[in-house]
VOSE-604115 format. One record per atom (N, C-alpha, C): atom name; residue number from 1; x, y, z. Coordinates in steps of 0.2 Angstrom, whole numbers, always signed. Atoms other than C-alpha are relative to their C-alpha. Example, Ala and Ser with C-alpha at 12.3 -4.5 7.8 and 13.67 -1.06 7.14 Angstrom:
N/1/+4/-6/+0
CA/1/+62/-22/+39
C/1/+4/+6/+0
N/2/-4/-6/-1
CA/2/+68/-5/+36
C/2/-4/+5/+3
end
This chain:
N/1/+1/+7/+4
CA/1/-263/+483/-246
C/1/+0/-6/+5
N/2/+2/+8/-5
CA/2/-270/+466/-239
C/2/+5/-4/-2
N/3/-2/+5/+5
CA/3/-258/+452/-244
C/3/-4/-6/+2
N/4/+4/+8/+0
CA/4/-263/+434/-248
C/4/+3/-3/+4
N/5/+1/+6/-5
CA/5/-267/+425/-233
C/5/+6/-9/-3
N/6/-2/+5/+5
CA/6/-262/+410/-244
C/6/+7/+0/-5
N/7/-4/+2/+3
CA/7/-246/+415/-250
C/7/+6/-4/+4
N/8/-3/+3/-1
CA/8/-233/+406/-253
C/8/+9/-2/+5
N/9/-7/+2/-5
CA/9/-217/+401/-239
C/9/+0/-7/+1
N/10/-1/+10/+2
CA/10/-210/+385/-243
C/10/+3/-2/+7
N/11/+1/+4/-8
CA/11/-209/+373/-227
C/11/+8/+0/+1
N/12/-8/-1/+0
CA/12/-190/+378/-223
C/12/+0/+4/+3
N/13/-5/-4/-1
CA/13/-177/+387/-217
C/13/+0/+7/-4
N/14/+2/-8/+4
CA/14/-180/+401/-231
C/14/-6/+3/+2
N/15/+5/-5/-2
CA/15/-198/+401/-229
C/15/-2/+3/+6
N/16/+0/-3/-8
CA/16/-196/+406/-211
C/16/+2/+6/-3
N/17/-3/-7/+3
CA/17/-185/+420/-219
C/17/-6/+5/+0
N/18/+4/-4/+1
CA/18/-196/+425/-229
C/18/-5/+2/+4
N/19/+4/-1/-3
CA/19/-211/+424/-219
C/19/+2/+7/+6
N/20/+0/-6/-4
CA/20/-201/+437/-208
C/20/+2/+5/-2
N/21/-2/-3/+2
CA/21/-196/+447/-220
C/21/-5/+5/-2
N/22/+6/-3/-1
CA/22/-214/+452/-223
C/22/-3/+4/+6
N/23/+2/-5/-6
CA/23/-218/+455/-206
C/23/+4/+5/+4
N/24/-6/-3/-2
CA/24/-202/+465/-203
C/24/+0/+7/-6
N/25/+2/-2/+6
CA/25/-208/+473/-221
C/25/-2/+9/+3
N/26/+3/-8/+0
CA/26/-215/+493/-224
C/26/-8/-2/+2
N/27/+7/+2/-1
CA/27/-232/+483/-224
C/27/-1/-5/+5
N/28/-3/+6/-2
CA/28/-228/+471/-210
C/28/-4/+2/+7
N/29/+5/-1/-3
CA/29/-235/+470/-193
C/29/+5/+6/+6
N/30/-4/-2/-5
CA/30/-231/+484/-180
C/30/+5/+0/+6
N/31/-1/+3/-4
CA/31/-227/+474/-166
C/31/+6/-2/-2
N/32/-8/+2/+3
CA/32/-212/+464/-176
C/32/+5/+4/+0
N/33/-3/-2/+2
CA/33/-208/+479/-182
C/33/+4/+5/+6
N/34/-2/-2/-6
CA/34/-203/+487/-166
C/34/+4/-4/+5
N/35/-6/+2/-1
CA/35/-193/+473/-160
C/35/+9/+1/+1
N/36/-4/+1/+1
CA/36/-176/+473/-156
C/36/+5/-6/+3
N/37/+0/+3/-2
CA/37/-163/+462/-151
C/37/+1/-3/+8
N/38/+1/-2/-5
CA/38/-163/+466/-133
C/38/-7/-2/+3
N/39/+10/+2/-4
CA/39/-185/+464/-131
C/39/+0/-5/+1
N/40/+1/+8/-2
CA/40/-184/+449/-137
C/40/+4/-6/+2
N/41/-2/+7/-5
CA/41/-172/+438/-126
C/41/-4/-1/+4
N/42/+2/+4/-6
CA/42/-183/+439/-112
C/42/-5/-7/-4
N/43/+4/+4/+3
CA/43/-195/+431/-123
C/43/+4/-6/-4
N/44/-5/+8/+3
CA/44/-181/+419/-133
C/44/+1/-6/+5
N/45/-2/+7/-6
CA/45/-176/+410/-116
C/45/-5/+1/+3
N/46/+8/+4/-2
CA/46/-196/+409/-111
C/46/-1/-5/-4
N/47/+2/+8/+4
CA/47/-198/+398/-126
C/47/+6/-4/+0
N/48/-5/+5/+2
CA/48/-182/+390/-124
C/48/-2/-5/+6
N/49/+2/+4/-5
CA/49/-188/+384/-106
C/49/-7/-4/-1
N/50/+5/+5/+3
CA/50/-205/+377/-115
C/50/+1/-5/-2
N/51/-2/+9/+4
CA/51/-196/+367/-127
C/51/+4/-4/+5
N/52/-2/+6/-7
CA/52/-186/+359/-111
C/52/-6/-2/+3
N/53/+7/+3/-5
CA/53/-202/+358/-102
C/53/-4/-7/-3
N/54/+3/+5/+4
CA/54/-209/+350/-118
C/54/+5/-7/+0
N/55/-4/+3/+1
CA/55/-195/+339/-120
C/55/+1/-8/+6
N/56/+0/+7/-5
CA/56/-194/+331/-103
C/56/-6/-2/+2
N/57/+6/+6/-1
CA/57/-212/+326/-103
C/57/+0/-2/-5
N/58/+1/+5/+5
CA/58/-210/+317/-117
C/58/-7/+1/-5
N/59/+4/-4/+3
CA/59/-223/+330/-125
C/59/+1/+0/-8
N/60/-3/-1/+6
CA/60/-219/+325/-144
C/60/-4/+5/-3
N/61/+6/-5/+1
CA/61/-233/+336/-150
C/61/+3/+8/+0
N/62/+0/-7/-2
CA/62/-230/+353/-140
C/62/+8/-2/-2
N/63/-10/-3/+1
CA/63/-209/+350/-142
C/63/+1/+1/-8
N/64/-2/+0/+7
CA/64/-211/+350/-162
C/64/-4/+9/-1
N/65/+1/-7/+1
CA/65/-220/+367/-158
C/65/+3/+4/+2
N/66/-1/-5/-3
CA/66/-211/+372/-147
C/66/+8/+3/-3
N/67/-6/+0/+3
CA/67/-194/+370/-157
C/67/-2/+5/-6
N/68/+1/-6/+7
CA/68/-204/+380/-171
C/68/+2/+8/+1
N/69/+1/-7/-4
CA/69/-207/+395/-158
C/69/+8/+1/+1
N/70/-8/-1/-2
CA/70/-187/+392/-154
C/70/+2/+4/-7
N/71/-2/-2/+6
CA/71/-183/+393/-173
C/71/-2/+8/-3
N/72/+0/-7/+1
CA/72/-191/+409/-175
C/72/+1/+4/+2
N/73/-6/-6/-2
CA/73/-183/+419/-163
C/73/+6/-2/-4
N/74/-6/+1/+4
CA/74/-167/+412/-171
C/74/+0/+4/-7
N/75/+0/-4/+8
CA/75/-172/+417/-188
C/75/-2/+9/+2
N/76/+0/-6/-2
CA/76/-179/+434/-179
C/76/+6/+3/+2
N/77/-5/-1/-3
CA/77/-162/+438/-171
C/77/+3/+2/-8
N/78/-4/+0/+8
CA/78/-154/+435/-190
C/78/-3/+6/-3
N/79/+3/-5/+6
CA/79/-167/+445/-199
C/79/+2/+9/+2
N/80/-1/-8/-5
CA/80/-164/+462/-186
C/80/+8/+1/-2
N/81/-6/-2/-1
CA/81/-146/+459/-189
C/81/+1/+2/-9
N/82/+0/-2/+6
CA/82/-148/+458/-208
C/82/-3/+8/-2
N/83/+4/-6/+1
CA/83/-159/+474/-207
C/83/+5/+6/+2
N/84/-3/-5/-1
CA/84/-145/+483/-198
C/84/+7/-1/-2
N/85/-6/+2/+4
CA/85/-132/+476/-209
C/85/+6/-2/+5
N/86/-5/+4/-7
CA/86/-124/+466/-194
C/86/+3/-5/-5
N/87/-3/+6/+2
CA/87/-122/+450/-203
C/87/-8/-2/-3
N/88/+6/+5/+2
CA/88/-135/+438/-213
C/88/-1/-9/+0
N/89/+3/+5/-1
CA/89/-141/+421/-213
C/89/+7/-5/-4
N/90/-7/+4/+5
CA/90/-125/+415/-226
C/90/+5/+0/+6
N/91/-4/+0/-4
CA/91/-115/+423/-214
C/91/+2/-7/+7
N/92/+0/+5/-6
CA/92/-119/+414/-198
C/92/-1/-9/-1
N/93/+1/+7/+3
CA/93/-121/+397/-207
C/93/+8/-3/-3
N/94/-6/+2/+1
CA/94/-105/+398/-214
C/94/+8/+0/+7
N/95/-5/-1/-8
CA/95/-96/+403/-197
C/95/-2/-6/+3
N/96/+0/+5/-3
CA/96/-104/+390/-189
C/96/+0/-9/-1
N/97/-3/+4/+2
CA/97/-101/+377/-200
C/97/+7/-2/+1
N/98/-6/+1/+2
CA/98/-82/+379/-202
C/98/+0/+2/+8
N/99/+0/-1/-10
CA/99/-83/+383/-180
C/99/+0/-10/+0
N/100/-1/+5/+1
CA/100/-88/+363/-181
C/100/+2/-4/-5
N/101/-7/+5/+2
CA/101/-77/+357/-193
C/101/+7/+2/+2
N/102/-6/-1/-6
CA/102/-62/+365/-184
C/102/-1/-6/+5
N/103/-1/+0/-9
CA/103/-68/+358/-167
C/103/+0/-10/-3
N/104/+0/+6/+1
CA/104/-70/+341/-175
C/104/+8/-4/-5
N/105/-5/+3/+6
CA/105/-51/+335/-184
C/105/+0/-5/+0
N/106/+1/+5/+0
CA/106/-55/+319/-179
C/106/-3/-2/-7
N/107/+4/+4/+8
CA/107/-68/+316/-194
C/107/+1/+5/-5
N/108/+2/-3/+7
CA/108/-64/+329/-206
C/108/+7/+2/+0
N/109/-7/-1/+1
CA/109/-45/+330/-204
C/109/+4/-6/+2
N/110/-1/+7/-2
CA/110/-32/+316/-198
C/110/+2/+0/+6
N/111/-1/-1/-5
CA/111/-31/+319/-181
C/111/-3/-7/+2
N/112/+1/+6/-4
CA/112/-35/+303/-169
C/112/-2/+1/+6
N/113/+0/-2/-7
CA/113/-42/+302/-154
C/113/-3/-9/+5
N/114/+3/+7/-3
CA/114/-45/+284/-141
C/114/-2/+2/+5
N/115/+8/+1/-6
CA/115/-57/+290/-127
C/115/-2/+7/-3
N/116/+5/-7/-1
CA/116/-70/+303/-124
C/116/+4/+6/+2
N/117/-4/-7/-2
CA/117/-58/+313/-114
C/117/+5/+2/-1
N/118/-4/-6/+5
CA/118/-46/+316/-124
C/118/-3/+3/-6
N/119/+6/-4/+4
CA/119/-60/+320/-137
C/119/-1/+7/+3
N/120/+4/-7/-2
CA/120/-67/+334/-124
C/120/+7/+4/+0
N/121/-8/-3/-1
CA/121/-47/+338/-120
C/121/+0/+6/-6
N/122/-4/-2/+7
CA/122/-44/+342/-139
C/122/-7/+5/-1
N/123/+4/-6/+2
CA/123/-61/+352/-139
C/123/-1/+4/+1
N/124/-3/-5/-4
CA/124/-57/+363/-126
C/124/+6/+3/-3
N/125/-6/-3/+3
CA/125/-39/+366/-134
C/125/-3/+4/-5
N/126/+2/-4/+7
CA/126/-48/+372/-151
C/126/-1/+4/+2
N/127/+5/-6/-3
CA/127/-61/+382/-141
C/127/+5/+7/+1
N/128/-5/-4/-6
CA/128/-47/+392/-130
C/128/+6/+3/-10
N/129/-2/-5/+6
CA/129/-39/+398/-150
C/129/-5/+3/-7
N/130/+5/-3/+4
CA/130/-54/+402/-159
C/130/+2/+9/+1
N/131/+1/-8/-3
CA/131/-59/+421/-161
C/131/+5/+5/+3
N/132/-9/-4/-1
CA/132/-38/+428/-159
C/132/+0/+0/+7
N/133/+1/-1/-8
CA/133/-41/+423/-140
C/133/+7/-2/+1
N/134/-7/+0/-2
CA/134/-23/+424/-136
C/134/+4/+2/+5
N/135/+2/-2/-7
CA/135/-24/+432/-120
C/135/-2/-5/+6
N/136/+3/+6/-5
CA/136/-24/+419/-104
C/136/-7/+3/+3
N/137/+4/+0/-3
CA/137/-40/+417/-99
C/137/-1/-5/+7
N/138/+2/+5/-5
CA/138/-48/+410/-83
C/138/-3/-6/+0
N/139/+5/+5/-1
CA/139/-51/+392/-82
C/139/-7/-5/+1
N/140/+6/+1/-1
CA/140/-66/+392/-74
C/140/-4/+5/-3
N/141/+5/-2/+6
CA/141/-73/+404/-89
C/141/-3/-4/-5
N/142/+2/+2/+7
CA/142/-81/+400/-105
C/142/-8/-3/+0
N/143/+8/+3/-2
CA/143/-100/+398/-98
C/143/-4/+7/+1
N/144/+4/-7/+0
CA/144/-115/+412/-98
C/144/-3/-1/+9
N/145/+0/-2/-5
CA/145/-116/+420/-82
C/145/-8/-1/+2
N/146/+9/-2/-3
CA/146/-135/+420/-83
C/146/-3/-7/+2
N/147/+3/+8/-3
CA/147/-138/+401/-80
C/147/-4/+0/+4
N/148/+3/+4/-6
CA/148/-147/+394/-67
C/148/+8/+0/+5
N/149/-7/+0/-5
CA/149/-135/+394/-50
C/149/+3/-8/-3
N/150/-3/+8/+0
CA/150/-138/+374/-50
C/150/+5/-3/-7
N/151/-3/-1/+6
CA/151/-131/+375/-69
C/151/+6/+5/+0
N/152/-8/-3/-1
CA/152/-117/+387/-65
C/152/+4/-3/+3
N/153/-7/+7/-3
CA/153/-109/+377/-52
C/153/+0/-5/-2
N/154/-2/+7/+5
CA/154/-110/+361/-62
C/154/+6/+2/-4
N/155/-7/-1/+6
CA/155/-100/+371/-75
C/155/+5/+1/+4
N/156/-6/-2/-6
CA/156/-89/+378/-61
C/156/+3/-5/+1
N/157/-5/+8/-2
CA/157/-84/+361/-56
C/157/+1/-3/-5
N/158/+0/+4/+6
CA/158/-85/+354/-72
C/158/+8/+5/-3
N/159/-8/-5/+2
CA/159/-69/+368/-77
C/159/+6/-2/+4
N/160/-4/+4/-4
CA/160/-62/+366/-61
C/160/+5/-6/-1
N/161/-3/+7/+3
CA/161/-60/+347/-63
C/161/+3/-2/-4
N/162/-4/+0/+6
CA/162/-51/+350/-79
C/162/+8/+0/+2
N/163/-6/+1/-1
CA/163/-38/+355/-71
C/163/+5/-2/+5
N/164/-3/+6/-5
CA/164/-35/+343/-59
C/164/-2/+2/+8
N/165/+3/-3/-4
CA/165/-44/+352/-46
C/165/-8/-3/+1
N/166/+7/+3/-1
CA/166/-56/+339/-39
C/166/-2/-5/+6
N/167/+0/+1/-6
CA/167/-62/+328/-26
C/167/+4/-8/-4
N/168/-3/+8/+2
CA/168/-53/+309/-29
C/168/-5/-7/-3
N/169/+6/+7/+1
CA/169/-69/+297/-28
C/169/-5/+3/+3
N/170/+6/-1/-3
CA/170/-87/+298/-24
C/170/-1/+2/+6
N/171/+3/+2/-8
CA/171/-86/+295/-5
C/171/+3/+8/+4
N/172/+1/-5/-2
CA/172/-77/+309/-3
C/172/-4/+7/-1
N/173/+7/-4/+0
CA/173/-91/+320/-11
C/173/-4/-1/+4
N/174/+7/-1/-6
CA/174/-102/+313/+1
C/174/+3/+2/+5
N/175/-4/-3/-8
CA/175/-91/+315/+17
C/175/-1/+9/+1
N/176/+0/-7/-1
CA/176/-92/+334/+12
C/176/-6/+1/+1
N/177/+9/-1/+2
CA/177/-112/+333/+9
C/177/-3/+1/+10
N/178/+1/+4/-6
CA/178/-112/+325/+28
C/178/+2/+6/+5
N/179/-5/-4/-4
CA/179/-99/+340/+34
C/179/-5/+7/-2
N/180/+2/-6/+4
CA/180/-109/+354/+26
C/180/-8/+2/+5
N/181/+5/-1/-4
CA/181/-124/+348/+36
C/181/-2/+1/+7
N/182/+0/+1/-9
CA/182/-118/+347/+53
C/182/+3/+8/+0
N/183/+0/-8/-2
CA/183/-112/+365/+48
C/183/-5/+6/+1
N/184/+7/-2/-2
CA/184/-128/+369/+46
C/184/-3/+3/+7
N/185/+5/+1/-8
CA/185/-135/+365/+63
C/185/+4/+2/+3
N/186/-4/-4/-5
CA/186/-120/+374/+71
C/186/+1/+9/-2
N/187/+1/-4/+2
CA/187/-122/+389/+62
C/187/-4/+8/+6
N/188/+2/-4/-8
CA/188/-125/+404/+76
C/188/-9/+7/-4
N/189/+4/-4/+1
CA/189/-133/+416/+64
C/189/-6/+1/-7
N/190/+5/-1/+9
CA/190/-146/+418/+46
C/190/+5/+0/-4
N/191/-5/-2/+6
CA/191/-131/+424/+36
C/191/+5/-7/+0
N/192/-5/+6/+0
CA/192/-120/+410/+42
C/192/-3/-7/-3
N/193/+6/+9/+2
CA/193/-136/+396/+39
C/193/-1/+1/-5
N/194/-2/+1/+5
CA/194/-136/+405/+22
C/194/+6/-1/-5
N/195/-7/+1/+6
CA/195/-118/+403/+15
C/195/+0/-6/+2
N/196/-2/+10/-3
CA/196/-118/+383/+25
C/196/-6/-2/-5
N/197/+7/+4/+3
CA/197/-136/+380/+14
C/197/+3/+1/-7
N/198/-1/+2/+6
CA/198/-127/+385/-2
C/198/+7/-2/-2
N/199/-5/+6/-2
CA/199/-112/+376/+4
C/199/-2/-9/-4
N/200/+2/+9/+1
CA/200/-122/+359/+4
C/200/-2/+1/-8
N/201/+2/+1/+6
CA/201/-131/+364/-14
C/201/+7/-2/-1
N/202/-6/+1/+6
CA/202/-114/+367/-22
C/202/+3/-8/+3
N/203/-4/+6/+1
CA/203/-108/+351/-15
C/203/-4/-7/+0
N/204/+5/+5/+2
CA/204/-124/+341/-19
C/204/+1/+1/-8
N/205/-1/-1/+9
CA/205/-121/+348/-38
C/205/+6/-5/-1
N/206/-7/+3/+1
CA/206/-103/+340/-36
C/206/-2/-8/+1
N/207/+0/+9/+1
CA/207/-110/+323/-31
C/207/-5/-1/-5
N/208/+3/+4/+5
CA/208/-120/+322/-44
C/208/+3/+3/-8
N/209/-4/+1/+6
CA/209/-109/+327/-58
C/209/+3/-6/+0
N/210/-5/+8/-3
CA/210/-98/+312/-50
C/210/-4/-4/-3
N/211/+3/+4/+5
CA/211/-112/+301/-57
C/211/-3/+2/-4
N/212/+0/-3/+6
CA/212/-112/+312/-71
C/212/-9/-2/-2
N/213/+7/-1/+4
CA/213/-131/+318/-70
C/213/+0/+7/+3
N/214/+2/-7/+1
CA/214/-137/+335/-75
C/214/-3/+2/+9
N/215/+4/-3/-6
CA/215/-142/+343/-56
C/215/-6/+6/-1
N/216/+6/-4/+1
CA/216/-152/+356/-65
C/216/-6/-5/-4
N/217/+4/+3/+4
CA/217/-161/+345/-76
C/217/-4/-5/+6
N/218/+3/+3/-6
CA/218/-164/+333/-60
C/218/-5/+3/+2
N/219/+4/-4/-5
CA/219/-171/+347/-50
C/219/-6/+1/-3
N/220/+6/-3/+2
CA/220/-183/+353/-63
C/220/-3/-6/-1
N/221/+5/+6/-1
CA/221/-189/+332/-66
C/221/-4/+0/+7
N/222/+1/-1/-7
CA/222/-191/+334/-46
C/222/-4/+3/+1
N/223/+6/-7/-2
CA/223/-202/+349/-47
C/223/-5/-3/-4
N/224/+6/+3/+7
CA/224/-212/+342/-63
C/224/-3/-7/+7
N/225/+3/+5/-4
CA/225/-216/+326/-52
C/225/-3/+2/+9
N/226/+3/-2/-7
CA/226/-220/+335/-36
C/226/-4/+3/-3
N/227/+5/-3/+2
CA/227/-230/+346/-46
C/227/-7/-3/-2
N/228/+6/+4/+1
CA/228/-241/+333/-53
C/228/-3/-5/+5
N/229/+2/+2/-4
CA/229/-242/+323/-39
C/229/-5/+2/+4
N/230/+5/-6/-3
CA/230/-248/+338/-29
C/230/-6/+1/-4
N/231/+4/-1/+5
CA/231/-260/+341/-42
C/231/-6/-7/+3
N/232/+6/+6/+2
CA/232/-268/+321/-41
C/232/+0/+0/+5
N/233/+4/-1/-7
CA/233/-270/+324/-23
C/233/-4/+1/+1
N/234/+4/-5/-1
CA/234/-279/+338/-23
C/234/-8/-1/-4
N/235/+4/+3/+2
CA/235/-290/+330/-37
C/235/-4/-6/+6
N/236/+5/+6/-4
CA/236/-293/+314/-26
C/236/-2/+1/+6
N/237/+2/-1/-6
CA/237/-296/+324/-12
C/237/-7/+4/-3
N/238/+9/-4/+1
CA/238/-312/+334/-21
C/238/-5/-7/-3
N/239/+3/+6/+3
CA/239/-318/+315/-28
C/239/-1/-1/+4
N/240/+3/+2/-8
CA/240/-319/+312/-8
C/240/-5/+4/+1
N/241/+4/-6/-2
CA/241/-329/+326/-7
C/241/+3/+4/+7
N/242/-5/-3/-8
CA/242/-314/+333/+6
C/242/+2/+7/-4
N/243/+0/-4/+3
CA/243/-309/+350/+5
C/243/+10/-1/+1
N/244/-7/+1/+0
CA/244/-287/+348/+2
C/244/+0/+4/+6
N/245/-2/-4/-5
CA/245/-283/+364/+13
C/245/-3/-3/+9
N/246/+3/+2/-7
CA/246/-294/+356/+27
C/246/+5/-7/+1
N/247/+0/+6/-3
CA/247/-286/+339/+29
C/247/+7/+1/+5
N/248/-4/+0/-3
CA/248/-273/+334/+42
C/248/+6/-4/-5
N/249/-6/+1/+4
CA/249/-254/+332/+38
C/249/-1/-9/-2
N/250/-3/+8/+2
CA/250/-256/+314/+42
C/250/-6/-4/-6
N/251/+2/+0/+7
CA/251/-271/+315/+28
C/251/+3/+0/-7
N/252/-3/-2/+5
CA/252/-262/+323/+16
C/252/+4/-7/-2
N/253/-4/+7/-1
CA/253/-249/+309/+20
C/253/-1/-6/-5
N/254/+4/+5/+2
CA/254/-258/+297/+15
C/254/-5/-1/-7
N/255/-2/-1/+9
CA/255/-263/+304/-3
C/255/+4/-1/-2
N/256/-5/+0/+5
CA/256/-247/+306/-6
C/256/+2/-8/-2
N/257/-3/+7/+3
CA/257/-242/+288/-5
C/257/-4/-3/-2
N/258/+2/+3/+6
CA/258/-255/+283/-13
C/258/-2/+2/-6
N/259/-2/-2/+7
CA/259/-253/+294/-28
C/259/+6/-4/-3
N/260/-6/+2/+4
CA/260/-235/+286/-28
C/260/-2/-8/-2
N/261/-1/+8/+2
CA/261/-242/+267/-26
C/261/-2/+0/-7
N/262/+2/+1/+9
CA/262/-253/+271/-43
C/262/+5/+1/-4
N/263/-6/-1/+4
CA/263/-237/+277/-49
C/263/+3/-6/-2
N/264/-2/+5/+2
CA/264/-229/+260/-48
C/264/-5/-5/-2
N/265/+3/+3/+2
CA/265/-242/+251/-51
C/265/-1/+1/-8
N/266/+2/+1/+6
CA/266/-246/+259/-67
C/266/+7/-1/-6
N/267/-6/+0/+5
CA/267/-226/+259/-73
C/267/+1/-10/-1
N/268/-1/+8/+0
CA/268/-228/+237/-71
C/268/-4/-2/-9
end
């Protein structure tokens, strides 16, 4: 049986359901239907790295698809679990509504709170009795292992720091950045200049918690802008009629800053 191209799944949260309820179907497509939840992570956190991708180029377009493609792993995850009578869609709407109205008794209870940290304080407290967790745990848990490093040790420090395990002021997160380098350069052997090289990362991650900016999000801006740069070099070097690989460094050089002056120029 063919179904209708044309039928109908209403622009929503159900019609996603639906729509996967069919391809998940006895008439549905093989490939879905062969899924578990296991295949499709790799592929969940490939599209979840698109929609950041989209997101920080300021991509409105690809981020509104790319949150679709997010949304349907989501709703796939649920549908596999409804099929093996794990839980359903009520289910998890209802857990995670009442997860955030716990974590919030400021607005939905009479709890009070006068700054941000003791906001985060009180949302950490919650967190740590959810789920019968009544066993101490460690508190530099509550983060997924799989991160990104530069994202794990952000979190790392960021726990840390909760408990008063931390550096006092900025200067001295640099003085350690400064100590980290010259370990470097004394460093006798490869394995030594690797644990001093991720010495300096983790404590480049800490000075830039310190002016409370993402280090992973950073790094990936940094790549995206090295990337395109690179990119409009290589372009302006085939407009000369130059072959890129052929030029000298102090050629190259000299692309690049003026890829960067166009840069300023056009953000005036």
């Amino acid at each position: 049986m063919i179904r209708d191209s044309k039928e109908n799944f209403p622009n929503n949260f159900r019609g996603l359901m639906s729509l996967l309820e069919v391809l998940l179907g006895p008439e549905g497509c093989p490939w879905d239907k062969k899924q578990t939840p296991m295949t499709l992570s790799p592929m969940f956190l490939e599209e979840s790295h698109e929609l950041i991708e989209a997101i920080e180029k300021n991509d409105t377009p690809n981020t509104m698809e790319e949150i679709g493609d997010v949304m349907l792993h989501l709703a796939f995850q649920i549908s596999l679990a409804k099929i093996s009578h794990k839980f359903n869609e009520d289910d998890m709407f209802k857990a995670l509504i009442a997860k955030y109205v716990r974590r919030h008794p400021h607005v939905f209870g009479d709890s009070t709170v006068s700054s941000e940290e003791e906001l985060k304080k009180s949302w950490d407290e919650i967190k740590k009795t959810e789920n019968g967790k009544s066993k101490p745990i460690s508190n530099l848990a509550g983060f997924p292992k799989s991160l990104p490093s530069l994202a794990s040790a952000q979190k790392l420090q960021k726990n840390a720091a909760k408990t008063g395990f931390d550096w006092n002021n900025i200067d001295e997160v640099k003085a350690k950045i400064y100590e980290e380098m010259k370990e470097i350069e004394s460093a006798e052997s490869s394995e030594e200049q690797m644990e001093e090289i991720g010495d300096l990362l983790f404590s480049v991650v800490n000075f830039s918690r310190h002016l409370s900016i993402d280090a992973e999000q950073a790094l990936r801006l940094s790549n995206l802008k090295f990337e395109k740069r690179f990119n409009q070099m290589e372009i302006l070097a085939a407009k000369n009629s130059e072959d890129f690989t052929k030029l000298s460094i102090f050629e190259k050089d000299k692309l690049w800053h003026e890829i960067k002056n166009q840069e300023k120029g056009s953000s005036h």
